[in-house]
N, C-alpha and C positions, 0 to 999 in steps of 0.2 A: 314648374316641373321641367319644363325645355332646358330654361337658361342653367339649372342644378343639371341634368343630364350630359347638355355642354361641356360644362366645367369639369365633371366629373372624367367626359373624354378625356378634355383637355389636359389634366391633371398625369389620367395615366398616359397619355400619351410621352408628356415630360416626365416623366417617371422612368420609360421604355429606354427613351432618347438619354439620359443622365446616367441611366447604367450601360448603355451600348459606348456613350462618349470617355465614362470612366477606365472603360475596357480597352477602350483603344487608345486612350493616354498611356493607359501602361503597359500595352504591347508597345506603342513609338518611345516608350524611354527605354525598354530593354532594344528596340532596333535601334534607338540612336545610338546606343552605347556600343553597340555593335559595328556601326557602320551600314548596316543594312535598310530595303526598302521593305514595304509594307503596302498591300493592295487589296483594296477594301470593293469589292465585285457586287453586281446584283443583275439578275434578268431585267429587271426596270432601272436604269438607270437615271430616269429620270426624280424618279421615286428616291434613292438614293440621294440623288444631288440636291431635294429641297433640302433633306434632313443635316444635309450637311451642308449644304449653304447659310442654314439657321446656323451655326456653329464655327464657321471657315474661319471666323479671328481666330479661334482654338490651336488650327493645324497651318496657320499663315503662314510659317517659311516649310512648310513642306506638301502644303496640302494641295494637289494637280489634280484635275477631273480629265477624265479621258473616256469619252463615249464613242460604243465599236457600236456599227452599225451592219446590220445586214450585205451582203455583195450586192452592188448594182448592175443590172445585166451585163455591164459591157466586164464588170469584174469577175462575175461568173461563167462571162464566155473564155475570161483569159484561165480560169481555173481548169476549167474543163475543158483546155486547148484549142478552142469551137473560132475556125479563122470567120474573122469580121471583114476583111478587106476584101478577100475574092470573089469576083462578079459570074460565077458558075452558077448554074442549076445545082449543082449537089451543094455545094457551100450555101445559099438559100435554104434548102430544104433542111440542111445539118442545125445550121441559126432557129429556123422557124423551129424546129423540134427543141433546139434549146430553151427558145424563151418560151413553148409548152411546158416544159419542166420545170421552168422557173416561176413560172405562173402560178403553177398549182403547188411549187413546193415551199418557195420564198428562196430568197438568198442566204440560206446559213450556210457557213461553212462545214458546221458536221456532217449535211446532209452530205457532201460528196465521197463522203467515206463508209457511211451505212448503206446498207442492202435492202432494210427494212425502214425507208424513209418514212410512210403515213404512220406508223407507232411512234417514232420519234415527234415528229411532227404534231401528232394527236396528245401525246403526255407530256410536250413544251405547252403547246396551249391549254393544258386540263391544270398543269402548273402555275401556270402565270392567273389564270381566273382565282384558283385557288388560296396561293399562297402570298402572291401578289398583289391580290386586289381582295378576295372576298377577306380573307385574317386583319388585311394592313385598314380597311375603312370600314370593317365589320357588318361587310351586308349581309342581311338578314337570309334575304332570297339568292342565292348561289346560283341554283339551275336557272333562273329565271335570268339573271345575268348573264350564263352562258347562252343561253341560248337567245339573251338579245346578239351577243356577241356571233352565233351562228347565224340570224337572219341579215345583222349587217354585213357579213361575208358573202350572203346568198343575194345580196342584193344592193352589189356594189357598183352598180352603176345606173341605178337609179336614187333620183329622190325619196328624202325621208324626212318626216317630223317629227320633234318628239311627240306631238300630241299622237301620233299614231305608234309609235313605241308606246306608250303610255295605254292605249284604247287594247290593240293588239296583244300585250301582255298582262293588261290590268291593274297596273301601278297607282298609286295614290294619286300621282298628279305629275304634268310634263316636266316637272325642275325635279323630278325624280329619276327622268329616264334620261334628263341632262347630266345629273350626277354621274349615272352609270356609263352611258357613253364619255365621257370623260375621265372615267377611271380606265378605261376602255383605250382611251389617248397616250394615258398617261405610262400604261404598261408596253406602250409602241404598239399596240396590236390594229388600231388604223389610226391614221392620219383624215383627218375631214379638211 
């Protein structure tokens, strides 16, 4: 029954993949014909690039991966003009207050343009759990996911096992709550 469930993924999953790849052959013959590019995006880029790695002979003279990462403080200090060099008390104080903001908000660049950053903020990550991870590996338990997702944020600098993801949340078993954090990895939402 496992290994027919497998397959049965497995199946639609190449089912998914042969119509998104048919899609996009024929969007790149009407852009080749054009002269034009074509840019194939996703919040998980990583996610993104297996599926297209399984495939790259397909798009081999034109196929380029390009993963944009978040601002790294010293990027988001230059965005938000915050001087790094001067050895002042208020340039200190200006810094510390930056990498407050950055701490709590992450490096996106949208954030410097909203007003209302924790809604952004909160429906990127209500997103990415979502549509990213629970639709793309079909977990069953959504909230339970998020909200391992929430305790690894509340508790990011301490140690963690999965046997206690696993006990803590009540999951079948620790190579269950390996999966989740690793789906978890995989949408960039931490790094272990």
């Amino acid at each position: 029954d496992t290994a027919i469930n497998a397959y049965n993924k497995m199946t639609e999953r190449s089912a998914e993949m042969k119509e998104f790849l048919d899609l996009v052959k024929l969007m790149m013959e009407d852009v080749n014909d054009q002269d034009n590019k074509m840019y194939v995006g996703s919040k998980s880029p990583a996610q993104l690039r297996d599926e297209l790695d399984a495939f790259a002979s397909e798009f081999a003279p034109v196929y380029n991966q390009i993963e944009l990462f978040p601002f790294s403080f010293l990027e988001y200090c230059a965005m938000r003009k915050i001087d790094i060099q001067t050895e002042t008390t208020r340039a200190h104080a200006l810094r510390y207050a930056a990498l407050e903001e950055y701490l709590q908000q992450g490096g996106f660049p949208e954030l410097l343009k909203l007003k209302n950053k924790y809604t952004y903020t909160l429906s990127l990550f209500k997103a990415i759990i979502h549509k990213d991870i629970s639709k793309r590996y079909k977990v069953k338990h959504e909230k339970t996911l998020a909200d391992i997702a929430n305790t690894m944020l509340d508790l990011f600098c301490q140690e963690i096992s999965y046997g206690d993801i696993q006990k803590q949340f009540e999951l079948g078993s620790a190579h269950t709550a390996k999966k989740y954090i690793h789906y978890l990895q995989e949408a960039y939402l931490f790094r272990l």
